[in-house]
TORTIRO-568573 format. One record per residue: y, x, z of N, C-alpha, C in turn; residue in three letters; residue number from 0; chain. Coordinates in steps of 0.1 Angstrom, whole numbers. Atoms other than C-alpha are relative to their C-alpha. Example, Ala and Ser with C-alpha at 12.3 -4.5 7.8 and 13.67 -1.06 7.14 Angstrom:
+-------+-------+-------+-------+-------+-------+-------+-------+-------+-----+-----+---+
|  n.c2 |  n.c1 |  n.c3 | ca.c2 | ca.c1 | ca.c3 |  c.c2 |  c.c1 |  c.c3 |   r |   k | c |
+-------+-------+-------+-------+-------+-------+-------+-------+-------+-----+-----+---+
|   -12 |     9 |     0 |   -45 |   123 |    78 |    12 |     9 |     0 | ALA |   0 | A |
|   -11 |    -9 |     0 |   -11 |   137 |    71 |    11 |    -8 |     8 | SER |   1 | A |
+-------+-------+-------+-------+-------+-------+-------+-------+-------+-----+-----+---+
// end
This chain:
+-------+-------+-------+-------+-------+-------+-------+-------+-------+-----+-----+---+
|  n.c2 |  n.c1 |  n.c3 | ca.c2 | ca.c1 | ca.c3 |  c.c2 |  c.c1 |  c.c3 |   r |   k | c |
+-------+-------+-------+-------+-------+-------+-------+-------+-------+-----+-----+---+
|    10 |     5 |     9 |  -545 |   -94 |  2120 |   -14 |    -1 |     8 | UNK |   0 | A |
|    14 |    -5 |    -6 |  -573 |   -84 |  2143 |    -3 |   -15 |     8 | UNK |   1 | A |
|     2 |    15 |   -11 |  -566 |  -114 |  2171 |    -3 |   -14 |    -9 | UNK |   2 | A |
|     5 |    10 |     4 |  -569 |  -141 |  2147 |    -5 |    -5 |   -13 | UNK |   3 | A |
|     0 |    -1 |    19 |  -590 |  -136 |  2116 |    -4 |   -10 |    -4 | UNK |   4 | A |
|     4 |    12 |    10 |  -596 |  -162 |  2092 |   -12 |     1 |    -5 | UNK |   5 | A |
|     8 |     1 |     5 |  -622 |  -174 |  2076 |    -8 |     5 |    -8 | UNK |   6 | A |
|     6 |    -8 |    11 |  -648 |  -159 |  2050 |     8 |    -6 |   -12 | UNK |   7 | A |
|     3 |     6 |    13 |  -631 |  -170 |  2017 |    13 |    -6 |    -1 | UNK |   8 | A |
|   -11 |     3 |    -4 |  -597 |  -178 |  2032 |    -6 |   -20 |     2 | UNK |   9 | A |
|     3 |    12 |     0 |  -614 |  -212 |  2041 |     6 |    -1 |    15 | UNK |  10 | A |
|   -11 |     5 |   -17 |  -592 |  -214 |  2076 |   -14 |    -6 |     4 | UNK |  11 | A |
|    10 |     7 |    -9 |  -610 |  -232 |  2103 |    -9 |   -12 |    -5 | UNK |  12 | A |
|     3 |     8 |     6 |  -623 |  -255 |  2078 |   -18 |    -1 |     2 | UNK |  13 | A |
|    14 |    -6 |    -4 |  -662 |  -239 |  2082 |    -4 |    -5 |    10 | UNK |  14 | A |
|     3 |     9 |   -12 |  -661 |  -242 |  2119 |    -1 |   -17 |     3 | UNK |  15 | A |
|    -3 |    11 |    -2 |  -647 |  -274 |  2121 |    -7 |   -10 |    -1 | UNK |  16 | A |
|     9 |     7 |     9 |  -676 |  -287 |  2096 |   -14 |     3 |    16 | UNK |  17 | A |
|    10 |    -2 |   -12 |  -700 |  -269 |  2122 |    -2 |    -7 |    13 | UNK |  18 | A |
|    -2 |     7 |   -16 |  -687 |  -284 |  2156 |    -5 |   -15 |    -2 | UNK |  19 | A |
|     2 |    10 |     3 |  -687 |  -315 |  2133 |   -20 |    -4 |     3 | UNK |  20 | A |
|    13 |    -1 |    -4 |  -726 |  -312 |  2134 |    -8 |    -2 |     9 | UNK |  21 | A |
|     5 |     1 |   -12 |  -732 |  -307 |  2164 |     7 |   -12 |     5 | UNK |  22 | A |
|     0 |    13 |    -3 |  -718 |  -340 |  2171 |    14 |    -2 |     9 | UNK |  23 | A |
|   -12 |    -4 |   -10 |  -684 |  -326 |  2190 |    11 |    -3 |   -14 | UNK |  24 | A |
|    -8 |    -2 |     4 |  -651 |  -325 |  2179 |    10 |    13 |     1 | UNK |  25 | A |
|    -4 |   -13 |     9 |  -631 |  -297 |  2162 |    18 |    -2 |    12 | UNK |  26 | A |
|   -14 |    -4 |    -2 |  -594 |  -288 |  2185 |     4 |    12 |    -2 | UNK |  27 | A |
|    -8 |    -8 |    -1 |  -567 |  -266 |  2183 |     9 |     4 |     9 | UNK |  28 | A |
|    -6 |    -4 |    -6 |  -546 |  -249 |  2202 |    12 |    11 |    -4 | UNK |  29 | A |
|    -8 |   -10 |     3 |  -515 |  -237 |  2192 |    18 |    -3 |     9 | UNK |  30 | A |
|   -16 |     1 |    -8 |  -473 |  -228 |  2203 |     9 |    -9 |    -8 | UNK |  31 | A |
|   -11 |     6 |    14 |  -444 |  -244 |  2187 |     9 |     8 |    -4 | UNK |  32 | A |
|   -10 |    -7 |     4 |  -423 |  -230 |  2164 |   -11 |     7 |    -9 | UNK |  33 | A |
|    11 |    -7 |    10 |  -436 |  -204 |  2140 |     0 |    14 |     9 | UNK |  34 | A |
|     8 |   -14 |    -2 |  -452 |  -167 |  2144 |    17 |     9 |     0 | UNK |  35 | A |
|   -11 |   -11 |     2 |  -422 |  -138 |  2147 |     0 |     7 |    -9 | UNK |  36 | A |
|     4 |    -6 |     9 |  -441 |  -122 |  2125 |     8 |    -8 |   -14 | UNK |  37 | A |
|    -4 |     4 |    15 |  -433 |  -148 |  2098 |    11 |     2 |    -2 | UNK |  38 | A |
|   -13 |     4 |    -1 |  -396 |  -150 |  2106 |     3 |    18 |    -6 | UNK |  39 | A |
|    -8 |   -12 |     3 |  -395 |  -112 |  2100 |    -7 |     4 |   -17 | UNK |  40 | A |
|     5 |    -3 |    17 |  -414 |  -109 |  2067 |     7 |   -11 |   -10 | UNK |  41 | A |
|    -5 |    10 |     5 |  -396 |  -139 |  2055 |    -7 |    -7 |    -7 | UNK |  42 | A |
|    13 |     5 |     4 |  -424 |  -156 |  2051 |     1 |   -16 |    -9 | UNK |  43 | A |
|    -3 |    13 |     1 |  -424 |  -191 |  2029 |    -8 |   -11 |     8 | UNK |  44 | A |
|    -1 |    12 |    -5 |  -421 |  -225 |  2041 |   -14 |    -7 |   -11 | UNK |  45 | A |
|     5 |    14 |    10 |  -448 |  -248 |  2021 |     4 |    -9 |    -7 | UNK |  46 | A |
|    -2 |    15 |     4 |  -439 |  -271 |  1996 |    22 |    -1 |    -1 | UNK |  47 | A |
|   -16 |    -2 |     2 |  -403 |  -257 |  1998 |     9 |    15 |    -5 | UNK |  48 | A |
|    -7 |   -19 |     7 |  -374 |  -228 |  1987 |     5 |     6 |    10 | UNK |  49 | A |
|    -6 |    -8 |   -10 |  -370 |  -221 |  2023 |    -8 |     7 |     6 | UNK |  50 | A |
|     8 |    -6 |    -6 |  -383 |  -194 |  2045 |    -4 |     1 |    14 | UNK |  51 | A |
|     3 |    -3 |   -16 |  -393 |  -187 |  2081 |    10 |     3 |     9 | UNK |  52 | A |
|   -12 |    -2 |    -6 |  -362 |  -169 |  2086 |    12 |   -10 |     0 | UNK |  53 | A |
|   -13 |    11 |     1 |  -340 |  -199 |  2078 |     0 |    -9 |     5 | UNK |  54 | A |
|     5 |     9 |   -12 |  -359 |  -223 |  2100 |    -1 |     1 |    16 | UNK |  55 | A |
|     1 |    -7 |   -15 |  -363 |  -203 |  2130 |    16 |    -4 |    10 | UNK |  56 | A |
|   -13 |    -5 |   -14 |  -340 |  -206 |  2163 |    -8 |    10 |     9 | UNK |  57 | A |
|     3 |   -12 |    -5 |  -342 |  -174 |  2171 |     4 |     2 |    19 | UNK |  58 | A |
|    -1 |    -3 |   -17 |  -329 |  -180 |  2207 |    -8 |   -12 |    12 | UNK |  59 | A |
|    14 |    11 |    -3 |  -360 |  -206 |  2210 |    -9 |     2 |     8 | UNK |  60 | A |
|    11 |    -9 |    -2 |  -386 |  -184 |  2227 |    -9 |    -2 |    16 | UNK |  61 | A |
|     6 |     3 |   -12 |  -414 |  -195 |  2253 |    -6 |    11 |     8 | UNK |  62 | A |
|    -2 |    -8 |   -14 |  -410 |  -176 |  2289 |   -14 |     2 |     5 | UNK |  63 | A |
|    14 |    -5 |    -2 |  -448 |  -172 |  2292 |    -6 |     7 |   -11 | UNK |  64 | A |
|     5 |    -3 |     9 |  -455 |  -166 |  2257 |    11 |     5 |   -14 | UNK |  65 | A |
|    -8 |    -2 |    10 |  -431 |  -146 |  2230 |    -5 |     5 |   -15 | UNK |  66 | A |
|     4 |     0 |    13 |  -452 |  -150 |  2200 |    10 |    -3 |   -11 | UNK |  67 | A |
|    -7 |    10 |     9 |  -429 |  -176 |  2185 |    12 |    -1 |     2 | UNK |  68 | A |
|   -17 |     1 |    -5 |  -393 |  -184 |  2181 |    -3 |   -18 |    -6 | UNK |  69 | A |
|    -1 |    11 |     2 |  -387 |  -222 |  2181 |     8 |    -1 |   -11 | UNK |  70 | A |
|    -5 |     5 |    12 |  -372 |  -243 |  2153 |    13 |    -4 |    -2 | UNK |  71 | A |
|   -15 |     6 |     2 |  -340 |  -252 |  2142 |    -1 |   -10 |    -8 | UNK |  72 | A |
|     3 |    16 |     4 |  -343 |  -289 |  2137 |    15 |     0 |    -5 | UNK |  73 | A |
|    -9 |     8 |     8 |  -310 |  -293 |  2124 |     0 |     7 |   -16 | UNK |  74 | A |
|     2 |    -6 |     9 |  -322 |  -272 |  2092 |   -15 |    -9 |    -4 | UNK |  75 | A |
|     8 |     7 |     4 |  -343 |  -295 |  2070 |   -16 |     7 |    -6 | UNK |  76 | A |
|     8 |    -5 |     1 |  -369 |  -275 |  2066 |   -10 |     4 |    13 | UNK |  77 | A |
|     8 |    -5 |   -10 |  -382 |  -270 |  2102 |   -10 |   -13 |     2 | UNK |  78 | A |
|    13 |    14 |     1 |  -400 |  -309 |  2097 |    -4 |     3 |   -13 | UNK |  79 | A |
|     8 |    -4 |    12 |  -412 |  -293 |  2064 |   -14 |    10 |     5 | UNK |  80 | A |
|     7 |   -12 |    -6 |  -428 |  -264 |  2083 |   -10 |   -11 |     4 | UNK |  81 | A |
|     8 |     8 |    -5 |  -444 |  -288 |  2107 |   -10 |   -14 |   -12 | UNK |  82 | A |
|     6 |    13 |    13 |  -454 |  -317 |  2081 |   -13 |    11 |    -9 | UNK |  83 | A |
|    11 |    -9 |     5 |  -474 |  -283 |  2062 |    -9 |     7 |     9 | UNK |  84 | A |
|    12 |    -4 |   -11 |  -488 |  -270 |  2093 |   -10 |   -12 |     3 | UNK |  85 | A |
|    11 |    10 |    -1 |  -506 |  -307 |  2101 |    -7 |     0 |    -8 | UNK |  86 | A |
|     5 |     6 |    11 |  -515 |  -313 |  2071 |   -11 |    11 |    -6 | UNK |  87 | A |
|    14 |    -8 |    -3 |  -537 |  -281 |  2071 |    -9 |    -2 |     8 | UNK |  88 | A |
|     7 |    -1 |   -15 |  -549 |  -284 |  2103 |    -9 |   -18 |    -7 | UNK |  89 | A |
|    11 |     9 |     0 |  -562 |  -318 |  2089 |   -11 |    -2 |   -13 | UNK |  90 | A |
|    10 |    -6 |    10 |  -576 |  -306 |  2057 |   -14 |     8 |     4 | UNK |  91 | A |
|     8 |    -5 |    -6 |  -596 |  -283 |  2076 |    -8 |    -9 |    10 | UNK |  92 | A |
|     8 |     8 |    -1 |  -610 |  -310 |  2094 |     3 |    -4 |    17 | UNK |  93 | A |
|    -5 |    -6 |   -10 |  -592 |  -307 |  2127 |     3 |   -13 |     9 | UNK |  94 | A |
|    -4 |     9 |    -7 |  -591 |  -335 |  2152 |     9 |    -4 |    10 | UNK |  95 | A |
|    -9 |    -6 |   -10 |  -572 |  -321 |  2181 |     9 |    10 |    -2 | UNK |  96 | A |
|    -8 |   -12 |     0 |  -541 |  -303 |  2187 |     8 |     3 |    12 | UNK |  97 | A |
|   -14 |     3 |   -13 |  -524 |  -291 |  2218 |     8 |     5 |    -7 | UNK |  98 | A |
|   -14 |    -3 |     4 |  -492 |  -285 |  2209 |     7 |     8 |     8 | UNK |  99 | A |
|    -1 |    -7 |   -13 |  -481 |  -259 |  2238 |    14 |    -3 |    -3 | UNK | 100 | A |
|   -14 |    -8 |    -2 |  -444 |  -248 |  2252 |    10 |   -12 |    -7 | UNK | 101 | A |
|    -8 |    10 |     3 |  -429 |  -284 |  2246 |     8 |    -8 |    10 | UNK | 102 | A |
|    -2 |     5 |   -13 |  -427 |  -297 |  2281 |    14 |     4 |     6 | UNK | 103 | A |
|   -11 |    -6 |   -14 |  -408 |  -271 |  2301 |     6 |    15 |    -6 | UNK | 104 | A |
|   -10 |    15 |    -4 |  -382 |  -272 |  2294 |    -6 |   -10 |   -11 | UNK | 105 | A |
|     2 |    10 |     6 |  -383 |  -303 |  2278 |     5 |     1 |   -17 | UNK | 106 | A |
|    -4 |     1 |    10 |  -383 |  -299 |  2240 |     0 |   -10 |   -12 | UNK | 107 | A |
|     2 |    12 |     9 |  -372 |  -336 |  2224 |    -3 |     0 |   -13 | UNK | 108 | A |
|    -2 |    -3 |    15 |  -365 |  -324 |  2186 |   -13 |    10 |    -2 | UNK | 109 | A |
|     9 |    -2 |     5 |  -397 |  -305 |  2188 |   -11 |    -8 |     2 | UNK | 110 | A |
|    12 |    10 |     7 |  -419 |  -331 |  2193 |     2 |   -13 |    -1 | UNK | 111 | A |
|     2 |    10 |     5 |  -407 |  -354 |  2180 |     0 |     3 |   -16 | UNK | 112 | A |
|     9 |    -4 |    11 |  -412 |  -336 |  2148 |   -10 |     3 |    -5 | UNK | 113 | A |
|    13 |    -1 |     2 |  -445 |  -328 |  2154 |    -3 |   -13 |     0 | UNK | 114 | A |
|     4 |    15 |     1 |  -450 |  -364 |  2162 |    -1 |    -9 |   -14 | UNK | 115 | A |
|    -5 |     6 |    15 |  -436 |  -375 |  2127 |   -11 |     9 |    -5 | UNK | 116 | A |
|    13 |    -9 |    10 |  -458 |  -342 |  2110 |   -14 |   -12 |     2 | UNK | 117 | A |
|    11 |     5 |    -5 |  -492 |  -359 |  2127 |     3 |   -13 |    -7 | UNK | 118 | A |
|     2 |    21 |     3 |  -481 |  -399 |  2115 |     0 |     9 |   -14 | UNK | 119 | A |
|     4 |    -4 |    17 |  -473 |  -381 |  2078 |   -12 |     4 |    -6 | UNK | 120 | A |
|    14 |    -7 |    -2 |  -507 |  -364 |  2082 |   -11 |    -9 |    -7 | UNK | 121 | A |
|     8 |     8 |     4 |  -524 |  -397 |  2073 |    -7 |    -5 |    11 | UNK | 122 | A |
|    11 |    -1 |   -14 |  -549 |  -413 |  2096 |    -9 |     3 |     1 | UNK | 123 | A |
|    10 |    -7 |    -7 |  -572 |  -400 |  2116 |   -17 |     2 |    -4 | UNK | 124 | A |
|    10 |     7 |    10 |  -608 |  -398 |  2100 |    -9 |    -7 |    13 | UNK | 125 | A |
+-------+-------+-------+-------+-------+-------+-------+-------+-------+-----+-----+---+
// end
């Protein structure tokens, strides 16, 4: 909880975002793919669906620099639900940029090309 607290008012990065806006910059993010461990073990809900964290997860998904996350199980229709509810915050909040980390190497096709679809669903860009 400590590493990445949220906003006053549960207003996510939405605040900032408005701020950076001001100053005349643009608002990025930086995040892993896949979801939190955390969620996968509290069985956390999906957005917008009756699935959980734990039913999406490929648990033997996990990036070799970073084991926050366990990658997704794209053949479970809910892991482009996850992603489609993750953008779609990220662009509520006002959010321009996203690196998308731990997609590369190895080479992960089915993960972005679901983030790729999340982002077009997203709407356009403002």
């Amino acid at each position: 909880m400590n590493r990445f607290p949220s906003a006053v008012g549960s207003a996510g990065y939405g605040p900032l975002a408005d701020r950076v806006h001001q100053l005349g910059l643009r608002f990025g993010l930086h995040i892993m793919r896949g979801t939190p461990r955390r969620t996968v073990a509290d069985r956390m809900p999906v957005a917008g669906t009756a699935y959980t964290a734990d039913e999406i997860a490929g648990t033997g998904s996990v990036c070799p620099r970073n084991a926050d996350n366990y990658g997704l199980n794209h053949d479970h229709s809910g892991a482009q639900a996850y992603y489609d509810a993750q953008v779609a915050q990220f662009a509520r909040w006002g959010v321009d940029f996203i690196k998308a980390d731990d997609m590369l190497f190895p080479y992960h096709e089915r993960e972005i090309s679901a983030y790729a679809r999340a982002i077009a669903r997203s709407g356009p860009a403002g």
